[in-house]
DRENPA-3360 file (N, C-alpha, C; in nm, 2 decimals, always signed):
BEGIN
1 = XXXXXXXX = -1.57/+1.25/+0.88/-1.48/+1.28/+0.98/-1.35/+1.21/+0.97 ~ -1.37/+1.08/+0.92/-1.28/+1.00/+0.91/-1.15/+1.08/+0.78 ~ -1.21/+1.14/+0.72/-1.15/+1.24/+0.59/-1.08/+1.33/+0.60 ~ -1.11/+1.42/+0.73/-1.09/+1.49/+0.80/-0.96/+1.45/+0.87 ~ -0.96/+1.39/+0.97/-0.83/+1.33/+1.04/-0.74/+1.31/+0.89 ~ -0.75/+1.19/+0.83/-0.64/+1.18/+0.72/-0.58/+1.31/+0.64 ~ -0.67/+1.40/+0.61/-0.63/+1.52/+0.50/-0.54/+1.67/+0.64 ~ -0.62/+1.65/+0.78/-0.52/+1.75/+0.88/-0.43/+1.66/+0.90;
9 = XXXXXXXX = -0.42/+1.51/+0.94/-0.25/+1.45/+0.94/-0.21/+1.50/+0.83 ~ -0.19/+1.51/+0.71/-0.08/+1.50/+0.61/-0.07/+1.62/+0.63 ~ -0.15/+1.74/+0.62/-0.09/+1.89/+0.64/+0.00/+1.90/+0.75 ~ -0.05/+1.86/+0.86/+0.01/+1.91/+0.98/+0.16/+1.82/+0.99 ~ +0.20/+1.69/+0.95/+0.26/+1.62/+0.93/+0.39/+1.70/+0.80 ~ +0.29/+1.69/+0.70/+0.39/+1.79/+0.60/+0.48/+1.93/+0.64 ~ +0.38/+1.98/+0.75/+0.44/+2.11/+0.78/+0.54/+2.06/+0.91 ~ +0.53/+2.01/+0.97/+0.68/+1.92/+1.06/+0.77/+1.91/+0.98;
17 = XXXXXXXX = +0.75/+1.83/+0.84/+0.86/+1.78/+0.75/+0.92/+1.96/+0.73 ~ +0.84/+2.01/+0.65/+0.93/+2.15/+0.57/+1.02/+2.21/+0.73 ~ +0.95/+2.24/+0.85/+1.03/+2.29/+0.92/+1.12/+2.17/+0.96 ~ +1.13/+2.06/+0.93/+1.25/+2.00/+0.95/+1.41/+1.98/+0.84 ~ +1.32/+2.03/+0.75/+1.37/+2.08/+0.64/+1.50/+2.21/+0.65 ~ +1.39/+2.26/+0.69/+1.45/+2.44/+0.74/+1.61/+2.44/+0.85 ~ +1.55/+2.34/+0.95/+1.62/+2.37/+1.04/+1.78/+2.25/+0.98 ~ +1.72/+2.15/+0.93/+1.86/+2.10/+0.86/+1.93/+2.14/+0.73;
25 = XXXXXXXX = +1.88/+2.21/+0.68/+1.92/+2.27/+0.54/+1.98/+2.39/+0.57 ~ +2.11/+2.44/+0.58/+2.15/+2.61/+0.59/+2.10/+2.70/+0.47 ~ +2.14/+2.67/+0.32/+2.09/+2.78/+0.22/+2.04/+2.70/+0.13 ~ +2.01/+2.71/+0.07/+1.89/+2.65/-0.05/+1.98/+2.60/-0.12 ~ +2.10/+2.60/-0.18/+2.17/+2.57/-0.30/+2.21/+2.39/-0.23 ~ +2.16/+2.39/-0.10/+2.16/+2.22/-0.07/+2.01/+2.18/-0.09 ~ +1.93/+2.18/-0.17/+1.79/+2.18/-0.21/+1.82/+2.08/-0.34 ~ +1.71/+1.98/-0.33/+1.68/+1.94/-0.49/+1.58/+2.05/-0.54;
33 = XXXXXXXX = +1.58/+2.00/-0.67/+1.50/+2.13/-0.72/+1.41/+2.12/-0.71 ~ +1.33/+2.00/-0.71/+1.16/+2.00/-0.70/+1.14/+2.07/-0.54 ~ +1.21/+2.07/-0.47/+1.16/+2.13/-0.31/+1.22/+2.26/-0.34 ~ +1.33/+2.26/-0.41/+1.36/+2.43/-0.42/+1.24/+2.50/-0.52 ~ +1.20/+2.47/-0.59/+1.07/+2.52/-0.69/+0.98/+2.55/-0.58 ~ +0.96/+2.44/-0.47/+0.82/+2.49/-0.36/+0.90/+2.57/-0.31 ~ +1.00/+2.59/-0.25/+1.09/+2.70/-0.16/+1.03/+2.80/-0.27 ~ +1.08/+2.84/-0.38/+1.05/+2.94/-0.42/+0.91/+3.01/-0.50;
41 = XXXXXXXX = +0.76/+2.94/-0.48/+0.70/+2.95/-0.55/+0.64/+3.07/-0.48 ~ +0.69/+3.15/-0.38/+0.61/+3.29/-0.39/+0.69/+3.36/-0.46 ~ +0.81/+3.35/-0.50/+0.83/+3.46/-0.61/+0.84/+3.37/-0.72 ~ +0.80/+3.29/-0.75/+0.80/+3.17/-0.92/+0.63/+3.23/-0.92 ~ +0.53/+3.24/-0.83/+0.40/+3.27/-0.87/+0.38/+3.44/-0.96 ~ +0.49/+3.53/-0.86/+0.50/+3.69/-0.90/+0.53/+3.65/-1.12 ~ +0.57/+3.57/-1.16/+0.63/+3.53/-1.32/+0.55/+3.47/-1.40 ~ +0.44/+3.44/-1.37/+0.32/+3.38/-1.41/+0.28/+3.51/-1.57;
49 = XXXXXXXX = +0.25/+3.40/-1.65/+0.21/+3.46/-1.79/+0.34/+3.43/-1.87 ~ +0.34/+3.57/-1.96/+0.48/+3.53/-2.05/+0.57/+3.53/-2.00 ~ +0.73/+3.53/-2.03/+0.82/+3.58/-1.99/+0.91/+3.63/-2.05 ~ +0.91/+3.77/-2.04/+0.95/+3.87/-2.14/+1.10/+3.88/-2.08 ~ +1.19/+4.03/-2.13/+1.29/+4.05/-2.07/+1.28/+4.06/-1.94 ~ +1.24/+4.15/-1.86/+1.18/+4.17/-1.69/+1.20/+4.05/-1.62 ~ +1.09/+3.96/-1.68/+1.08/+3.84/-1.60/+1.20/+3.74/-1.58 ~ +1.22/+3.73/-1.71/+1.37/+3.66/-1.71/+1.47/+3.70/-1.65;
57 = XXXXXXXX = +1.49/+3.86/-1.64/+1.58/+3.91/-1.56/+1.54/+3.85/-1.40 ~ +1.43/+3.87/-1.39/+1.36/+3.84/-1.23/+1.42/+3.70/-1.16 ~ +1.40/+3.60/-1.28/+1.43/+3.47/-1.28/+1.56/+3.46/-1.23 ~ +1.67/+3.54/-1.31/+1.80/+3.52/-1.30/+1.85/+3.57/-1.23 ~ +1.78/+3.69/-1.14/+1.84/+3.75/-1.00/+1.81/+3.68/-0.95 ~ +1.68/+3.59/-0.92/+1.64/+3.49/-0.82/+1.72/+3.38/-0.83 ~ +1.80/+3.30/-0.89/+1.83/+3.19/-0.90/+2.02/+3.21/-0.84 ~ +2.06/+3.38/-0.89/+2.18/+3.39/-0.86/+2.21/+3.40/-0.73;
65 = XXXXXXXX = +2.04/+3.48/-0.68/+2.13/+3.55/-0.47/+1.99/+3.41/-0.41 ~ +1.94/+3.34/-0.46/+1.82/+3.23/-0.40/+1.89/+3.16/-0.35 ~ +1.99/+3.11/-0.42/+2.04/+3.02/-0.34/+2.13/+2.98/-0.22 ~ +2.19/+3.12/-0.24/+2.24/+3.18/-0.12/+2.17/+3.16/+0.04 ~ +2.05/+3.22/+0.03/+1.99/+3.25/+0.10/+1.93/+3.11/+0.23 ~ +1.90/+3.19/+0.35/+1.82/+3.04/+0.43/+1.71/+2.94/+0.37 ~ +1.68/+2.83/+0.40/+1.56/+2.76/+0.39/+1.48/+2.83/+0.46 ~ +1.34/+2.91/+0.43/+1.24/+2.92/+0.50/+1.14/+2.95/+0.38;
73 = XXXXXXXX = +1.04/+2.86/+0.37/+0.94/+2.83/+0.37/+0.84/+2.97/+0.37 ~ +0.75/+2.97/+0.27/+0.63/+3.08/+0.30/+0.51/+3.03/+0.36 ~ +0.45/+3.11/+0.42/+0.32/+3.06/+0.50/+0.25/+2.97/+0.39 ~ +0.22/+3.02/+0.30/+0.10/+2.93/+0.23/+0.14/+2.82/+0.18 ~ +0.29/+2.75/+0.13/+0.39/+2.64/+0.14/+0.38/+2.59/+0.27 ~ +0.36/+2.63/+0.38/+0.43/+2.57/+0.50/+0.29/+2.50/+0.55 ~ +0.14/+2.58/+0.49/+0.01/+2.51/+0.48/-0.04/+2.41/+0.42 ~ +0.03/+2.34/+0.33/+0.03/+2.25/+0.21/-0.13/+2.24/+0.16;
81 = XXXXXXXX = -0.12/+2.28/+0.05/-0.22/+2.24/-0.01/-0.31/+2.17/-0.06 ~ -0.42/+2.11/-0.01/-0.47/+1.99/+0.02/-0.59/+1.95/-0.09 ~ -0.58/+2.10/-0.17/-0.71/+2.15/-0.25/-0.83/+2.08/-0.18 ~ -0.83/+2.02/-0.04/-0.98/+1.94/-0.04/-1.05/+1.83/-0.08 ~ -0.94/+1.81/-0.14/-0.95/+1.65/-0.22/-0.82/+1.60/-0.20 ~ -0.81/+1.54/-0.09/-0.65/+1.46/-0.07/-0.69/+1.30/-0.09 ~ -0.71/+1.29/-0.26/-0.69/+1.16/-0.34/-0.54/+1.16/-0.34 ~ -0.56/+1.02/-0.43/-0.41/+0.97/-0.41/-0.34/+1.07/-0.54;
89 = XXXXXXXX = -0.37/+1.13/-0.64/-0.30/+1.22/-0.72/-0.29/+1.37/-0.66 ~ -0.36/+1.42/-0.56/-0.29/+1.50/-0.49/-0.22/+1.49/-0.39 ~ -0.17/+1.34/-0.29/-0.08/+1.33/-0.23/+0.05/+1.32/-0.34 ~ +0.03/+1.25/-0.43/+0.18/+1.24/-0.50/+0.19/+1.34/-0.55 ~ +0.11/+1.50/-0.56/+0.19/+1.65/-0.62/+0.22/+1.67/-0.50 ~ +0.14/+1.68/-0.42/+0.26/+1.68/-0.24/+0.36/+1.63/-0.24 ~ +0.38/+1.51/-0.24/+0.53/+1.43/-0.21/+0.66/+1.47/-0.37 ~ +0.61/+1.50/-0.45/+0.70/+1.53/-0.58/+0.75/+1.69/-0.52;
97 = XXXXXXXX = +0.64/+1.78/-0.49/+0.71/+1.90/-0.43/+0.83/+1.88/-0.33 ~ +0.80/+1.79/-0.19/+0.87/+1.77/-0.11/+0.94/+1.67/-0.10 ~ +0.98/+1.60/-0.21/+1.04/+1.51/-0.26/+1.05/+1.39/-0.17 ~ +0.91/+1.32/-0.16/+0.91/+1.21/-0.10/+0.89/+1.09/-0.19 ~ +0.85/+0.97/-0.16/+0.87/+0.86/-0.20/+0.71/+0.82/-0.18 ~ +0.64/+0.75/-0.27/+0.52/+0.71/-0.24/+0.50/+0.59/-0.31 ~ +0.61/+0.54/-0.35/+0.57/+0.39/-0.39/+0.57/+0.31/-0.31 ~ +0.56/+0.32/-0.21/+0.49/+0.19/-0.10/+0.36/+0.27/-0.07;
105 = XXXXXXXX = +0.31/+0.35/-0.12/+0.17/+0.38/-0.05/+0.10/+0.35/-0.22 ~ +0.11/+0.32/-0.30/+0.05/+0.30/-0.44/-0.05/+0.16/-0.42 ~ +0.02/+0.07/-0.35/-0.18/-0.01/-0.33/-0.31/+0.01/-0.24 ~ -0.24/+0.13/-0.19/-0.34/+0.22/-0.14/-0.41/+0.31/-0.15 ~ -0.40/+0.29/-0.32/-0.46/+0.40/-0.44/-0.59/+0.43/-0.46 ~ -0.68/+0.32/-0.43/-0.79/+0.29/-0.47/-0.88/+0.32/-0.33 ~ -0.80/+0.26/-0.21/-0.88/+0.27/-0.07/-0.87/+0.42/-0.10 ~ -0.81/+0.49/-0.05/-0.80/+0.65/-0.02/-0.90/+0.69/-0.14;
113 = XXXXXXXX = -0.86/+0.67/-0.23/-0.97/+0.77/-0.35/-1.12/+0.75/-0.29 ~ -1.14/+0.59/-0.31/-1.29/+0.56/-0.22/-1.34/+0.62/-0.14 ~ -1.21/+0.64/-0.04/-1.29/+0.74/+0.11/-1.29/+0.86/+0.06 ~ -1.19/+0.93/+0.02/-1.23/+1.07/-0.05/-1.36/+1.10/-0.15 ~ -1.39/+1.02/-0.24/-1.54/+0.99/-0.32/-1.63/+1.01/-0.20 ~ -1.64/+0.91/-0.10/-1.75/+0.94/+0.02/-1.74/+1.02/+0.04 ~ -1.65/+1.08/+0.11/-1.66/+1.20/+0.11/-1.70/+1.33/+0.06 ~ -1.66/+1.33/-0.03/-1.74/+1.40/-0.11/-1.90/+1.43/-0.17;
121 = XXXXXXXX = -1.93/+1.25/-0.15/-2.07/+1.25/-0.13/-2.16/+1.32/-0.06 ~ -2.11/+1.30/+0.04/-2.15/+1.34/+0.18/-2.11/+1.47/+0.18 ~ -2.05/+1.57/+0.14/-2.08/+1.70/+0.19/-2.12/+1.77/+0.05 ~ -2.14/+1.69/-0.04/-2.24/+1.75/-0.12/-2.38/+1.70/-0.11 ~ -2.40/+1.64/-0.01/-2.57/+1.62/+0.02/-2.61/+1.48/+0.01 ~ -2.51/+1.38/-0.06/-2.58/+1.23/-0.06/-2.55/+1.19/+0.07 ~ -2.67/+1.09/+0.09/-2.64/+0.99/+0.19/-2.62/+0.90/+0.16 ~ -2.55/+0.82/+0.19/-2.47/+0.73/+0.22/-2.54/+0.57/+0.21;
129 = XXXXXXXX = -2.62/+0.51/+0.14/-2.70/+0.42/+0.15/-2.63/+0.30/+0.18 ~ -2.68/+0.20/+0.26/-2.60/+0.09/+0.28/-2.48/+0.06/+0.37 ~ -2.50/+0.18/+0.45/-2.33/+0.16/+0.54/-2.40/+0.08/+0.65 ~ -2.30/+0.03/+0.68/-2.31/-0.08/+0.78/-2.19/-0.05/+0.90 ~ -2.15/-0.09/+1.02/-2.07/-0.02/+1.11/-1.98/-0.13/+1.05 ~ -1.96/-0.24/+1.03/-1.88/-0.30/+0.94/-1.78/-0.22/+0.85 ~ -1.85/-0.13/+0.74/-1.79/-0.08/+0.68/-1.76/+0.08/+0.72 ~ -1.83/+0.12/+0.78/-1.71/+0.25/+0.92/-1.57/+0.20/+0.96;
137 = XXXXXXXX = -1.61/+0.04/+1.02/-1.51/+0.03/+1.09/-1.37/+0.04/+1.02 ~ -1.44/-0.04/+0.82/-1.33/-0.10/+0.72/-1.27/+0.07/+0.70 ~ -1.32/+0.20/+0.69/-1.29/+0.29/+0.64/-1.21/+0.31/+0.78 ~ -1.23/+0.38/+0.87/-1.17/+0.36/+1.01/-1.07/+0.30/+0.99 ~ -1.04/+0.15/+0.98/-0.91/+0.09/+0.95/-0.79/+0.16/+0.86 ~ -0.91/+0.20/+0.74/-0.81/+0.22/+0.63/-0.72/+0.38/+0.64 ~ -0.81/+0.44/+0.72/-0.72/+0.58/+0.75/-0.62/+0.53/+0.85 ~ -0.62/+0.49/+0.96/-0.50/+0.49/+1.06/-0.42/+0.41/+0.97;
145 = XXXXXXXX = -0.42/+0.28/+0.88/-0.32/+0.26/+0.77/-0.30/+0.37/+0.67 ~ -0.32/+0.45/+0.65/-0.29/+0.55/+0.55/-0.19/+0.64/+0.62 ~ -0.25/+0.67/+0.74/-0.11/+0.75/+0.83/-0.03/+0.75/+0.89 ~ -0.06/+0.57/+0.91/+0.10/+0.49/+0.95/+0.20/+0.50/+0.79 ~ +0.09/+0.48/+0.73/+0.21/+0.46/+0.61/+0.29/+0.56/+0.54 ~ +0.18/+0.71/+0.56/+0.26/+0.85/+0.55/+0.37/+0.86/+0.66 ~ +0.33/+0.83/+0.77/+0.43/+0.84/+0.86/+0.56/+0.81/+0.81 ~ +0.56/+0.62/+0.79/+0.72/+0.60/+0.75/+0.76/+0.64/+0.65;
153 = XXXXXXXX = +0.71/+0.70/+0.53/+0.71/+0.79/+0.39/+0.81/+0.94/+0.44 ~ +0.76/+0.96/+0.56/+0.80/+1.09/+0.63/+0.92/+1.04/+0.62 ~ +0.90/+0.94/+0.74/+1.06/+0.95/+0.84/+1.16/+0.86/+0.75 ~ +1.14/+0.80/+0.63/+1.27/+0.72/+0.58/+1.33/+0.89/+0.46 ~ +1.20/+0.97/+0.47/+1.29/+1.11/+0.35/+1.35/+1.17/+0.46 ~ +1.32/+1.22/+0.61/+1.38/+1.30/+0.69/+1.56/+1.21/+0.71 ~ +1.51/+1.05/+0.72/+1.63/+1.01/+0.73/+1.73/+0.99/+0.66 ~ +1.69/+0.94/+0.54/+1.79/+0.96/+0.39/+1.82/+1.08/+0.34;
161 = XXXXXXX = +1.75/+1.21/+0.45/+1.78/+1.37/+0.34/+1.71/+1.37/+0.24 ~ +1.66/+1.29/+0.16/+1.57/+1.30/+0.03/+1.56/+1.45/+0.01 ~ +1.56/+1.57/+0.07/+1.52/+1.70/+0.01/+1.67/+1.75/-0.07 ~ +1.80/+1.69/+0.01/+1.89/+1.72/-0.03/+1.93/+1.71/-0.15 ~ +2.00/+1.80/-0.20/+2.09/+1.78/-0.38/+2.25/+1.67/-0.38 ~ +2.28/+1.63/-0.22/+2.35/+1.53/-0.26/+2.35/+1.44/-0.14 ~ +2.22/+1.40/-0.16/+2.12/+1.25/-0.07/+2.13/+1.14/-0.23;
% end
């Protein structure tokens, strides 16, 4: 459960950030690119395989009237993807998309993977041998620090612009 809370904060938390995004960004051409790549990955997914003439043409209509265009987010972007395993290497493909900062969450590399491992234990069928409410409580601890510390991860990108191409 404790896994749970941590992996719906960061979604639900993420999806604040992108519509915060939206509402201060007018057209994409104020985008870094790594957030513009997730801005555009429902039509960057339609290009998948080679890329022949077609695609490239596709590419290059997209990049000429894309940027023009508003910030808005696709549903399944605005759902962030959590693959279900929100270790510390899938929060930092999160934050690289939405161009956040995660080097003050890096000694928290090892706690989070841990809880995620139990986790995993546990809903593939092990039990859990040896827990003690002691160490509930230590996991307990370590999630409300994990989401204080996404939190200020949030709010120093919303405050610096971090999404921006000239932040």
């Amino acid at each position: 459960m404790l896994y749970a809370l941590w992996e719906g904060f960061v979604k639900e938390s993420c999806q604040a950030y992108i519509e915060h995004v939206e509402v201060e960004v007018a057209t994409a051409e104020s985008l870094k690119p790594a957030i513009l790549g997730y801005l555009w990955t429902p039509e960057l997914r339609k290009l998948s395989g080679g890329v022949g003439f077609d695609k490239k043409h596709n590419i290059a209509r997209l990049a000429l009237t894309g940027l023009k265009k508003p910030v808005r987010f696709g549903e399944a972007e605005r759902a962030v993807d959590t693959k279900s395993n929100l270790d510390f290497q899938v929060l930092e493909e999160i934050a690289r998309h939405l161009c956040l900062d995660t080097a003050s969450l890096q000694g928290e590399r090892k706690h989070l993977d841990a809880l995620v491992n139990l986790r995993n234990s546990i809903a593939h069928g092990a039990k859990p041998t040896g827990m003690e409410v002691s160490d509930f409580e230590q996991h307990a601890s370590t999630v409300v620090h994990f989401m204080e510390q996404f939190e200020e991860v949030l709010r120093r990108a919303m405050h610096n612009r971090s999404f921006c191409a000239t932040a």
